[in-house]
ZAKOL-550830 format. One record per residue (C-alpha): residue in one letter; x, y, z. Coordinates in steps of 0.1 Angstrom, whole numbers, plus 2048, in hexadecimal, padded with zeros to 3 digits. Layout:
% ZAKOL-550830
AXYZ;...
% end
This chain:
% ZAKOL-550830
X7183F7BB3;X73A3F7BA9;X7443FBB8A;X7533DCB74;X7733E1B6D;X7893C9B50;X7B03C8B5E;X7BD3E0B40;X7A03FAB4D;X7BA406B6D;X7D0414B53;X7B442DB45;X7A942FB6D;X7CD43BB75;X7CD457B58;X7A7466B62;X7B2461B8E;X7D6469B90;X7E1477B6B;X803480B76;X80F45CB88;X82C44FB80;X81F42EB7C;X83D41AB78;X866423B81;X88040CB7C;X8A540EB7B;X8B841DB61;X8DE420B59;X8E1423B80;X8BF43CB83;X89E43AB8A;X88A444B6B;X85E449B70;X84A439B58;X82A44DB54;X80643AB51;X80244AB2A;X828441B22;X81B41CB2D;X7FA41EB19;X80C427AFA;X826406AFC;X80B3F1B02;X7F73FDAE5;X8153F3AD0;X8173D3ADA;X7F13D0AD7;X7F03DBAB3;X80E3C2AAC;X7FB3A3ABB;X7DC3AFAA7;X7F83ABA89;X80338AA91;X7DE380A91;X7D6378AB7;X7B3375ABA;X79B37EADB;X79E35FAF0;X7BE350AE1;X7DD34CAF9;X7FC359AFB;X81B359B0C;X82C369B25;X84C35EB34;X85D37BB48;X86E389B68;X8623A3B7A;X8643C1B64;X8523DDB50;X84F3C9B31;X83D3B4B46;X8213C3B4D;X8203DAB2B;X81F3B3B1B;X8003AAB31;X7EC3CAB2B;X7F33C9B06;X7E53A3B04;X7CB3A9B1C;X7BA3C5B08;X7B53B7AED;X7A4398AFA;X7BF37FAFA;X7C9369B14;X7ED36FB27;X7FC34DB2F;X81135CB4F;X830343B4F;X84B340B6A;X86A344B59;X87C32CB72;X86930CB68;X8762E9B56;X8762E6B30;X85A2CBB37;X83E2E1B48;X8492FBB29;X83F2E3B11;X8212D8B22;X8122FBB2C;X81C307B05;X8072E8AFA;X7E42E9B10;X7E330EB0C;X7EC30AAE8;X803327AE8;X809339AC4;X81D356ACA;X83235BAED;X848376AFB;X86736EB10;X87E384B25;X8A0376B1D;X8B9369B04;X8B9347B15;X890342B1C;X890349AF8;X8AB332AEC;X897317B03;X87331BAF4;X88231AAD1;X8932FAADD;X8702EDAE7;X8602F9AC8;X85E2D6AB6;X84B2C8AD2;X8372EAAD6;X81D2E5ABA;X80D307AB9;X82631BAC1;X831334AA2;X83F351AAE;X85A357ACA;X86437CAD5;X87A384AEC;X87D3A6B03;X8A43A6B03;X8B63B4AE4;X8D039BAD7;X8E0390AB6;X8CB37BAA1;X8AB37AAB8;X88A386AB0;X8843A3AC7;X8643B0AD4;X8693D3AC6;X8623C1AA4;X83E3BEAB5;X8393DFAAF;X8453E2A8E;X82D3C8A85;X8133DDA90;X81A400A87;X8013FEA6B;X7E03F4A85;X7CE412A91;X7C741AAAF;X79E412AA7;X7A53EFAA2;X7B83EAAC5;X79B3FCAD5;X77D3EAAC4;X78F3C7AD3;X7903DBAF6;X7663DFAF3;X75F3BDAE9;X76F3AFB0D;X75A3A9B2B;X7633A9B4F;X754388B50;X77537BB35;X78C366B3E;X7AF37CB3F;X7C7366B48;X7D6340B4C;X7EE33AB6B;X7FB313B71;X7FD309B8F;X823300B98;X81B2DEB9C;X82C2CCBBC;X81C2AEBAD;X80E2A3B87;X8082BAB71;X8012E1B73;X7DA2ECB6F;X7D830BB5A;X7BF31EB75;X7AA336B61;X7A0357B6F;X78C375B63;X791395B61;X77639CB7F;X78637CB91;X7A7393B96;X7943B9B9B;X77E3A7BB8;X7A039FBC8;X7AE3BFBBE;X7903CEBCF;X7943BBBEE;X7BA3BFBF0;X7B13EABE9;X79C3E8C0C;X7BA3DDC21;X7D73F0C12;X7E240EC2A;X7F041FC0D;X7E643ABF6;X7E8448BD4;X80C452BCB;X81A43BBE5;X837428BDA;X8363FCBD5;X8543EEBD2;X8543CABBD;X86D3B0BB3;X85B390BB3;X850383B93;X82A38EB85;X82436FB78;X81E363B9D;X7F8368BA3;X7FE37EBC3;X819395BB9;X80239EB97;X7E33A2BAC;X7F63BABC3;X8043D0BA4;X7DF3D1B99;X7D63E1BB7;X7F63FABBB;X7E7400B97;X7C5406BA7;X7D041CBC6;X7E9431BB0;X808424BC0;X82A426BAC;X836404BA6;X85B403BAA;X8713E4B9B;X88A3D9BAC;X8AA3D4B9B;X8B13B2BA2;X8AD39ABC5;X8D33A3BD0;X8C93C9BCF;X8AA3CDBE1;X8BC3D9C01;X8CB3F6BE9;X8A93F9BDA;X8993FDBFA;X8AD41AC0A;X8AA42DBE3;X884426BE4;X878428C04;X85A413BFC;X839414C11;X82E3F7C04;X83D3CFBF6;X8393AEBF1;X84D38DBFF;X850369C04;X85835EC24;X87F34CC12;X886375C0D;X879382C2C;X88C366C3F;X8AD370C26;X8A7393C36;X8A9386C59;X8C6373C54;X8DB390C47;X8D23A2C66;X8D838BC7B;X8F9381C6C;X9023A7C6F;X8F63A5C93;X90D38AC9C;X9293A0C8D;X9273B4CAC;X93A3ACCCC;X93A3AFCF2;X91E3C7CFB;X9113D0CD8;X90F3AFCD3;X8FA3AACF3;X8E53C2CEB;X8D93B9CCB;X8D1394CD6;X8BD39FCF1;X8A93B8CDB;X8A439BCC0;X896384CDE;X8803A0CE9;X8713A2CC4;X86E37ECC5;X85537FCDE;X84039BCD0;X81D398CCE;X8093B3CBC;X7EB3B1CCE;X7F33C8CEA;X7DB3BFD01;X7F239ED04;X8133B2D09;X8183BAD30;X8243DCD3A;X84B3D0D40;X84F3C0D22;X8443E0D0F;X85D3F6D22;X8773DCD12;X8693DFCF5;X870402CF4;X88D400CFB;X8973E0CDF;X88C3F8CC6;X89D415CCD;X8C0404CD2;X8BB3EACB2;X8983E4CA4;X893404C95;X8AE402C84;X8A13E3C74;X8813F6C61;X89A40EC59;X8AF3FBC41;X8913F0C30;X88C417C26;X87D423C47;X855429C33;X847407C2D;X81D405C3C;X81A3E4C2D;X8343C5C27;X8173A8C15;X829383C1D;X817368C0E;X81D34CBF9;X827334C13;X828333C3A;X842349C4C;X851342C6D;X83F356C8A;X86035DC9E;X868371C79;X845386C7D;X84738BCA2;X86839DC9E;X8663B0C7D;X8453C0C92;X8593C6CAC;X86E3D9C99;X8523E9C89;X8543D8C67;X82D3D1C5C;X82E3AFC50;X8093A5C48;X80C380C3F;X7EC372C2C;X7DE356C16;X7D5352BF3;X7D8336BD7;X7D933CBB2;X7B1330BAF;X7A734CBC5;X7B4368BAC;X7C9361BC9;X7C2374BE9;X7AB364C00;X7B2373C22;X7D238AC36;X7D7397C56;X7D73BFC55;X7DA3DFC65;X7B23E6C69;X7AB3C5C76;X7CB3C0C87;X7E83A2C88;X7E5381C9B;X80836EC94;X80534FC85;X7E3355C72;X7DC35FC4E;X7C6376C5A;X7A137DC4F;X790379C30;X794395C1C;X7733A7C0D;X75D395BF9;X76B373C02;X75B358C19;X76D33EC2E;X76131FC3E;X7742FFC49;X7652DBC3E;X7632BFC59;X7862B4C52;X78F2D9C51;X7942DDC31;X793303C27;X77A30CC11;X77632CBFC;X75833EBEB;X757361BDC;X75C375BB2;X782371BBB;X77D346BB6;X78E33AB94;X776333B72;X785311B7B;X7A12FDB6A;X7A9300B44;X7A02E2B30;X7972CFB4F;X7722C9B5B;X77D2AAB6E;X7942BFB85;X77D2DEB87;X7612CAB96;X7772B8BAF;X7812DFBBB;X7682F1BB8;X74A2E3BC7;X7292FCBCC;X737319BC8;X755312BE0;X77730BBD8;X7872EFBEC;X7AA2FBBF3;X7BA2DCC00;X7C62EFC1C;X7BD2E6C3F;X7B8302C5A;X7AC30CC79;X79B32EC8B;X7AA348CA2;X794360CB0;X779353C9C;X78236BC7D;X7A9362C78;X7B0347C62;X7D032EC6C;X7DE315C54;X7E62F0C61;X7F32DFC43;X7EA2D6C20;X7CF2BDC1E;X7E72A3C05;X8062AAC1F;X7F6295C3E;X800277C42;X800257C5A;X81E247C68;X81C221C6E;X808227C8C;X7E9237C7E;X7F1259C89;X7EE27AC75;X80F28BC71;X80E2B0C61;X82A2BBC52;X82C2E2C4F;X8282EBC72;X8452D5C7B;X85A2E2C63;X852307C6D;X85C2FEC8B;X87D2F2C82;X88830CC6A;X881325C86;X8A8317C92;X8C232CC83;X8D230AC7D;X8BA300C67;X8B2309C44;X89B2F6C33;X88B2D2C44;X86E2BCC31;X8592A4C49;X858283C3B;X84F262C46;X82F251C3A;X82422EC45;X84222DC59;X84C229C7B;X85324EC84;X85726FC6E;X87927BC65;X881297C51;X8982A2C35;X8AF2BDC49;X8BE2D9C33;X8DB2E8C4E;X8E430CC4C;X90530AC45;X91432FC4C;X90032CC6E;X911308C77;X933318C70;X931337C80;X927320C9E;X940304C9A;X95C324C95;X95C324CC3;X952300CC9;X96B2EFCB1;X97E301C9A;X98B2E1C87;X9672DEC77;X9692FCC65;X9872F4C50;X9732D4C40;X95F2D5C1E;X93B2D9C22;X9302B7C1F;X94D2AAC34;X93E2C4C4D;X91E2BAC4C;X926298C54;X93A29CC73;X92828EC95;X9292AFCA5;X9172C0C85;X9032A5C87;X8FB2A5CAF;X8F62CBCAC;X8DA2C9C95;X8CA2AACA3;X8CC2C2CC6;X8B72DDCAE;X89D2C3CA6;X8962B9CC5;X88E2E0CCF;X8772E2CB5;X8672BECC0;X85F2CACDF;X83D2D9CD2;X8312BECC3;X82029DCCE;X838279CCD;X82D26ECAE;X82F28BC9A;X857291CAA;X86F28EC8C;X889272C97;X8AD26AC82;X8AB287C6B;X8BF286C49;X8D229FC47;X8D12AFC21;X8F12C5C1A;X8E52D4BF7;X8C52F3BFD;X8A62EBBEC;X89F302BCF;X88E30CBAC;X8AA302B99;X8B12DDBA9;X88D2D2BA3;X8812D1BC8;X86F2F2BC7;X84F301BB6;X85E324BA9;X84232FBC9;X85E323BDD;X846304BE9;X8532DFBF3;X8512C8BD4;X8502AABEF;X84C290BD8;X86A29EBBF;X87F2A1BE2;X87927EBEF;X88126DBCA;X89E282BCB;X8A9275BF0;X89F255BED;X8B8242BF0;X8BF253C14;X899250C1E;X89C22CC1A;X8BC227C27;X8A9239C48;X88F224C48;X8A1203C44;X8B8206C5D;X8A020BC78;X89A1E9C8E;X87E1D7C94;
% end
């Protein structure tokens, strides 16, 4: 049987199985400086005995609102161990989900990363009523920092931080993580410490790496996934490298030479861009070259029993002349690339495969500690699936195909809400809200989400994301959101790529290119050439699910304008409000 295991117990693992890891490095004045696993252990004791100072009891919540960093994690350990709760906050969210997540959790003490977070919670504070102390990781003028943490507690002994680490069961709830909310309020989804080691567990039997191996991180811990992944780099002994920042991870990559990361599909389709863009640099045969490699790649399939004979021997080839090159610039060592978080295009798997990149895209959601299944080297990859469920976790589909989940990895349920807990979790299994389908009886395929269907006027079922996959696999295309309900047909919202449409318009009218952006965007040819790219993409789809008269959106959907979770997912209902006045103006001016 194994043995049960609280989240703070892989540091002491680390020390007794690999006592000379560097368990973190990070950069430093321009170098790469090791943090060992007892150097860690020691900062997080100081911030423990300084929370035992301030008077944080087992069970009581506190705050965490912080990039991806080492203080990070030294924060979670030390609030962890002593039987607190961390409150794992985005750091990119509106002032109103602050004040609401500060209120149900009932926050008393919270630490933030930066000068402004802090200036913005202390802003909040009147209509925070619990909240008492603010710290802040960053040293600046007038600010309470978070070394005075461990002043507080320089007088605690080391007893008293240990005898709060024997009173905590596996069977405790460790953390609260809310739920980004694309619509109402978050849920503050409660999870145990043997909720995340069951993942951990299960993620540990499908990792192709080993102890002393080096992970390579940059997106934020307080996103379910990336934190469970660090857990298990913690488990297997891998070096967790941070990245220096989103701009440098190219740099990062080459110093690093990861074997293993992390992504969401919006960086891993960033990635592709670039080298496209770099691609299209090239002229006469180079530049013949490379497109015909990239449309080899596109139509990779890594199942090779389904690849014929000549299109391997062009395969080859594709890789020696460009491909390779491709897995080289991302340091030339990575076994495993984990995608998840939301669906990526399959023309973008087929050809980082091709070029020898291992993307293994999976499935999770925050109630499922969050890993529920991934495709993977021992089971192999079928494009377009999730993959399998991971060990320890069950799958079925309901009659409307609804995924259900059961397995230790399934959430405590929701904090402070019964009502909401027994409408998700019903015997044992956790209804995702996710519809899906089988391939090869053990791969799992994602439809839609179960709330995203909708009917048109004439009683048919329109799904969105698959349509919109579809349509962002144009290079002309950046973003697109199917809409349409109880009308006549579905449209969608089309975010353009702009550098794309110029680089395009630069041979087939030059004029265009000297506009402004929005003047640009509404020219007829613009407009023709992206109504031409819709009607590729409609071409796989039945009549009444075809978008028709898209509306053409010139600003990019993001965190920071309110129409994406900071998961990088659609906040449909904040995106049609915002485009309203367009949607109707669709909608009305269609005849009878």
């Amino acid at each position: 049987m194994e043995q049960k295991l609280r989240i703070f117990d892989l540091i002491d693992r680390q020390l007794e199985l690999y006592p000379n890891l560097a368990m973190f490095s990070s950069k430093t004045k321009g170098d790469w400086k090791a943090l060992t696993t007892t150097e860690f252990l020691n900062q997080v004791n100081t911030i423990s005995k300084g929370l035992i100072e301030l008077g944080v009891k087992p069970n009581e919540k506190v705050g965490l609102i912080a990039e991806s960093g080492i203080q990070w994690h030294i924060v979670d350990f030390a609030i962890q161990q002593i039987g607190a709760v961390v409150v794992a906050i985005y750091p990119n969210i509106t002032d109103a989900d602050y004040q609401y997540i500060f209120n149900d959790a009932e926050i008393r003490v919270a630490i933030v990363s930066t000068k402004s977070l802090y200036q913005r919670i202390v802003n909040l504070k009147d209509s925070i009523y619990t909240l008492k102390y603010i710290f802040c990781i960053e040293e600046h003028d007038q600010i309470r920092n978070w070394s005075e943490i461990v002043q507080i507690g320089r007088h605690i002994e080391d007893i008293e931080v240990q005898k709060l680490k024997d009173q905590v069961r596996s069977t405790d709830l460790v953390t609260l993580i809310y739920t980004s909310g694309t619509t109402g309020k978050p849920k503050g989804v409660m999870l145990s410490h043997d909720n995340i080691v069951a993942n951990v567990r299960s993620a540990t039997e499908i990792t192709p790496c080993k102890a002393y191996d080096r992970g390579l991180t940059f997106l934020p811990p307080c996103h379910a996934y990336e934190r469970m992944v660090i857990y298990t780099y913690f488990y297997l002994g891998i070096t967790v490298y941070i990245a220096e920042s989103f701009d440098k991870i190219g740099q990062n990559l080459m110093e690093i030479r990861p074997n293993i990361m992390t992504a969401v599909p919006r960086i891993l389709e960033k990635v592709y861009e670039k080298i496209i863009k770099k691609g299209h640099e090239l002229n006469g045969i180079k530049r013949k070259i490379f497109d015909w490699a990239v449309s080899v790649g596109e139509k990779y399939d890594p199942v090779s029993e389904k690849r014929s004979f000549v299109y391997d021997l062009k395969l080859n080839l594709a890789r020696k002349l460009v491909l390779n090159k491709w897995y080289e610039g991302l340091g030339g060592t990575l076994q495993t690339v984990a995608s998840g978080s939301a669906s990526l295009q399959s023309k973008l798997i087929r050809v980082f495969l091709a070029a020898g990149i291992p993307i293994y895209e999976g499935y999770g959601m925050t109630e499922a500690s969050p890993l529920i299944s991934v495709n993977h080297y021992l089971k192999g990859i079928r494009v377009g699936t999730v993959g399998p469920a991971v060990k320890d976790v069950e799958i079925k589909l309901a009659s409307d195909g609804e995924i259900l989940v059961k397995g230790p990895n399934v959430m405590m349920g929701y904090y402070k809400n019964p009502e909401e807990t027994s409408k998700t979790i019903i015997d044992g299994w956790l209804y995702t809200g996710d519809i899906g389908t089988w391939e090869d009886d053990i791969f799992l395929k994602i439809i839609d989400r179960k709330k995203e269907l909708f009917k048109i006027s004439g009683g048919k079922y329109v799904t969105p994301q698959p349509i919109e996959k579809k349509l962002v696999e144009s290079k002309f295309i950046e973003q697109a959101m199917v809409v349409g309900e109880g009308m006549k047909f579905a449209s969608a919202f089309i975010v353009p790529d702009y550098g794309h449409l110029v680089d395009w318009f630069k041979s087939e009218d030059p004029s265009l290119v000297q506009l402004s952006k929005i003047d640009f965007l509404k020219e007829d040819k613009v407009i023709k050439k992206i109504n031409q790219e819709v009607r590729i993409a409609n071409q796989h789809f039945g009549n009444w699910e075809q978008i028709k008269r898209p509306i053409i959106i010139a600003e990019e959907f993001t965190i920071d304008g309110g129409e994406l979770t900071p998961t990088l997912k659609l906040k449909r209902k904040m995106i049609l409000q915002k485009y309203k006045y367009e949607y109707d103006q669709l909608y009305q001016s269609v005849v009878d």
